[in-house]
ROGU-417309 format. One record per residue (C-alpha): x, y, z. Coordinates in nm, 3 decimals, decimal comma, padded with zeros to 5 digits. Each point is the difference from the previous one (the first is absolute). Layout:
> X_Y_Z
...
This chain:
> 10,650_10,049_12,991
> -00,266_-00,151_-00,200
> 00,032_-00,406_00,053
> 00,271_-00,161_-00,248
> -00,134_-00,278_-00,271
> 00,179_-00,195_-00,281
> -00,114_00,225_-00,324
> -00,022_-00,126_-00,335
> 00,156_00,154_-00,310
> -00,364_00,191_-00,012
> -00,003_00,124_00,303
> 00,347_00,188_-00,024
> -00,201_00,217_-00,283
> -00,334_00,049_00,216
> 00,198_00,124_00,299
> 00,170_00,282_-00,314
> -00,365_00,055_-00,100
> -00,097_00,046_00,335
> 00,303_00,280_00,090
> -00,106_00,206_-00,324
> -00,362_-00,016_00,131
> 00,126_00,140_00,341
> 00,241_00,286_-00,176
> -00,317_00,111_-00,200
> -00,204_00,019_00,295
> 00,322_00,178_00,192
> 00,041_00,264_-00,321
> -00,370_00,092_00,033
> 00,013_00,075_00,348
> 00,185_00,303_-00,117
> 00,208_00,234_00,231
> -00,147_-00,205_00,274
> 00,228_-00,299_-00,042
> 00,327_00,181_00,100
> 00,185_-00,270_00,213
> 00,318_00,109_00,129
> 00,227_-00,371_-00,086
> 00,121_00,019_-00,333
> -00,064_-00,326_-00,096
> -00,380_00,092_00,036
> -00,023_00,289_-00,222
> -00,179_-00,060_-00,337
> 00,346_00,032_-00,186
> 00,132_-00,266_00,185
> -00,319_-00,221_-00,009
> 00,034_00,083_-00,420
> 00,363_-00,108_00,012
> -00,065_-00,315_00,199
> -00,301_-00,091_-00,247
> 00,240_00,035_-00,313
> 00,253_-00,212_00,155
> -00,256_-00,250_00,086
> -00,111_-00,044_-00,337
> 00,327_-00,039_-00,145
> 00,025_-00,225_00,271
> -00,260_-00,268_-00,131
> 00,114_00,058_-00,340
> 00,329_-00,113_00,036
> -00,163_-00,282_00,159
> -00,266_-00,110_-00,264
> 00,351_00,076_-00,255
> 00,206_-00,246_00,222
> -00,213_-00,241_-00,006
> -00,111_-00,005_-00,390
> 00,359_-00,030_-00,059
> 00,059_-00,279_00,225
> -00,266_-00,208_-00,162
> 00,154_00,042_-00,301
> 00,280_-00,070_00,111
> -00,111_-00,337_00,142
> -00,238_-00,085_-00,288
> 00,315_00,042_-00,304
> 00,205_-00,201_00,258
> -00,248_-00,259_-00,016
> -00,012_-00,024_-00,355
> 00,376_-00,026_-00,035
> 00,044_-00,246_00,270
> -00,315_-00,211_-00,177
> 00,248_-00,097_-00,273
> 00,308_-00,199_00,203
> -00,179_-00,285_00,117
> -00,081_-00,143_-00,339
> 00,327_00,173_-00,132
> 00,194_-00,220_00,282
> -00,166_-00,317_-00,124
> 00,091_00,098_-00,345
> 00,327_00,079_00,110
> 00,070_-00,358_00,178
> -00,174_-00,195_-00,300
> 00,263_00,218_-00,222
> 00,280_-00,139_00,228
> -00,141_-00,400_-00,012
> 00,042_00,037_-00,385
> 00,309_00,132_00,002
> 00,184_-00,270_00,115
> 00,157_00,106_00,313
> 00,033_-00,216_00,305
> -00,240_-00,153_00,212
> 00,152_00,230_00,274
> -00,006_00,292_-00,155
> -00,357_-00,020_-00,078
> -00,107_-00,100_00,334
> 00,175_00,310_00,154
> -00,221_00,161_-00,269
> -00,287_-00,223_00,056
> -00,008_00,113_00,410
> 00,031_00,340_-00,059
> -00,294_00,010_-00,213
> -00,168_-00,171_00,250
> 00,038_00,293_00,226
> -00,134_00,254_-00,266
> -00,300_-00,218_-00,010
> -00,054_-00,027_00,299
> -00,212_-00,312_-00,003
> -00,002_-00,081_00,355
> -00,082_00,342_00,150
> -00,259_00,327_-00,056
> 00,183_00,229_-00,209
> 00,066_00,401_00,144
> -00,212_00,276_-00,080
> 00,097_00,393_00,090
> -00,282_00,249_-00,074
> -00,181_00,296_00,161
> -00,285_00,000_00,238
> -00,316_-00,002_-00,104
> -00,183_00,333_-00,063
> -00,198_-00,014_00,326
> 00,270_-00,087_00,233
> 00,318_00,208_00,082
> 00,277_-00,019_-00,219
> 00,280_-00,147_00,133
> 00,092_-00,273_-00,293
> 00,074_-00,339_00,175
> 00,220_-00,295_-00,145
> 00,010_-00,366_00,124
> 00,320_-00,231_-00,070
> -00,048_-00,307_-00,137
> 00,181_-00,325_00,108
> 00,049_-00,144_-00,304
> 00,247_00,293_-00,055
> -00,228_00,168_-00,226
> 00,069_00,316_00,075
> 00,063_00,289_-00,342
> 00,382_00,058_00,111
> 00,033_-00,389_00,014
> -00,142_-00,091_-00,299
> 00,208_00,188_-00,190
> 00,267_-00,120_00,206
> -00,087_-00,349_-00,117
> 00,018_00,114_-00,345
> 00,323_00,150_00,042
> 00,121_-00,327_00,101
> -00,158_-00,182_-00,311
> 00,186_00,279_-00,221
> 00,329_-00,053_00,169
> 00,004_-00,351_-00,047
> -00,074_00,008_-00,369
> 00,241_00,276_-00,063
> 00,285_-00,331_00,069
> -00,189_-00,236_-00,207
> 00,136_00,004_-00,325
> -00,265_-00,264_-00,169
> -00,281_00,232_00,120
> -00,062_00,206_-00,352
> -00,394_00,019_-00,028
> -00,109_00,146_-00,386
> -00,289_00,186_00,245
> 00,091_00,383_00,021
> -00,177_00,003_00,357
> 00,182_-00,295_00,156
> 00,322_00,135_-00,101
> 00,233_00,104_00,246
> 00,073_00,336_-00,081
> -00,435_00,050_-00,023
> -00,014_-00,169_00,370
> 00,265_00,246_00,150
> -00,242_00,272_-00,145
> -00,332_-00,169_00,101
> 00,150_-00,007_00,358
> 00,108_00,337_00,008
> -00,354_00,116_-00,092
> -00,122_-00,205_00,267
> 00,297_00,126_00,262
> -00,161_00,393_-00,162
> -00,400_-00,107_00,044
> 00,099_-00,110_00,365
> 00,206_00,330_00,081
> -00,295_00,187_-00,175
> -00,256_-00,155_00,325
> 00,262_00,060_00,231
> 00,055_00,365_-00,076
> -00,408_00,057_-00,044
> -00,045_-00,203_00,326
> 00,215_00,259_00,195
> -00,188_00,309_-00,199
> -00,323_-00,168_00,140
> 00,133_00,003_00,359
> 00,141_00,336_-00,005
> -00,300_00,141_-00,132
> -00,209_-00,156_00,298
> 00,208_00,126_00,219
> 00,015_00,369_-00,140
> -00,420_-00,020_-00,004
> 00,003_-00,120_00,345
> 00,224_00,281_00,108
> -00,190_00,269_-00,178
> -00,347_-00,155_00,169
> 00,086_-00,158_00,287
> 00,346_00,149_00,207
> -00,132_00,127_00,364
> -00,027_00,350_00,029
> 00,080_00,083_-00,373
> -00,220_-00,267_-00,172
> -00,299_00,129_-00,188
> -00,213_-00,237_00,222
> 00,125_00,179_00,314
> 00,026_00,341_-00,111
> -00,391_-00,046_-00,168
> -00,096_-00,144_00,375
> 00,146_00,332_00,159
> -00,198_00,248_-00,270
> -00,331_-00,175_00,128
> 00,153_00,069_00,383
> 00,023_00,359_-00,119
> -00,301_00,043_-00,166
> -00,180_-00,119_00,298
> 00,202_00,234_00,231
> -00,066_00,295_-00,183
> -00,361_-00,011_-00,099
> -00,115_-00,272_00,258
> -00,153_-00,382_-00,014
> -00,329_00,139_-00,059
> 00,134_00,262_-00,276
> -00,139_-00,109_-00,349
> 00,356_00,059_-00,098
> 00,091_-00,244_00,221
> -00,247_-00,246_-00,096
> 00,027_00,033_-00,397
> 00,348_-00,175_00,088
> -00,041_-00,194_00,309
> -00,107_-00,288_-00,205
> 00,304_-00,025_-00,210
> 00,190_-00,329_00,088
> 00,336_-00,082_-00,018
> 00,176_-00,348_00,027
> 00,367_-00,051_00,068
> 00,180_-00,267_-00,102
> 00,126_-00,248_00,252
């Protein structure tokens, strides 16, 4: 076993460009290249080549979704912070109590955040592996509490009779919806987050599994190679240079 690295999002599709180097080498060896495991013959090296590019596909898919997915969440979410103030100034006017508008008031506070970094979810960089990462605020910034805090807002001014803003957006029945979208935009992340993951996974299993992994099964061709024709063979050595990384 060749020694195991960390392998960028690149270097998953050298290691496929390297296998369908060593199956064209291994096709024009001819007859010759007749080893007796199965998962060395040149069908099986074929099959294994198809599944790896599907493989990487369904990762460069996942991930294109999943920033997508982030970015329209971002645009969505841009909108309650200065809808919350709106909201709260709406309230003030209204006329209802000095309580009422400071259970408002704190709540908005919270979607704000003012006294903490706000949360961001997105997907690795292109040159690092994949796995997308998410840090929790403590200001309670988080997507599912945000629109938890706006649920809150909602709930209160659904028992507020002197709340009746003219503005179609600050209305209740256009917050409900404006929540929902965000509850939808948060669910869309989630669900593209998972896609992401499960489409590492299925690349990494394809590439990387020991004993069935294309890595491992392209490391036992060159064994073969070498055993039939020998180190010094220039069958041997049109291949012998081929590297393949794992992935740690």
């Amino acid at each position: 076993m060749e020694p195991m690295k960390s392998i960028t999002e690149t270097g998953h599709a050298k290691n496929v460009a390297v296998f369908e180097k060593l199956i064209a080498f291994c096709t024009d060896y001819g007859a010759a290249y007749n080893p007796s495991r199965n998962e060395l013959k040149l069908a099986e090296l074929n099959k294994k080549r198809d599944e790896a590019r599907v493989a990487l596909a369904d990762v460069k898919h996942a991930k294109a979704m999943l920033t997508q997915a982030v970015a329209d969440r971002q645009t969505i979410f841009s909108l309650l912070k200065p809808l919350a103030t709106r909201i709260l100034s709406a309230l003030k006017a209204s006329g209802v109590s000095d309580k009422t508008v400071d259970s408002v008031r704190s709540l908005n506070r919270k979607i704000q955040g003012r006294r903490a970094s706000s949360v961001k979810m997105k997907p690795a960089e292109e040159n690092a592996e994949e796995t997308p990462k998410r840090t929790i605020s403590v200001s309670q910034q988080s997507f599912d509490n945000q629109v938890e805090h706006l649920l809150q807002i909602i709930a209160i001014l659904e028992i507020q009779p002197l709340y009746q803003p003219n503005e179609d957006d600050l209305k209740i029945d256009a917050l409900r919806n404006y929540a929902l979208r965000l509850q939808d935009a948060n669910q869309i992340v989630i669900k593209a987050t998972t896609a992401q993951v499960n489409a590492l996974a299925a690349r990494d299993a394809v590439l990387y599994s020991e004993h069935t992994g294309m890595v491992d099964i392209a490391l036992n061709v060159k064994k073969y190679v070498q055993s039939v024709f020998g180190t010094n063979s220039s069958e041997y050595k049109r291949i012998s240079a081929f590297t393949f990384r794992n992935k740690v």
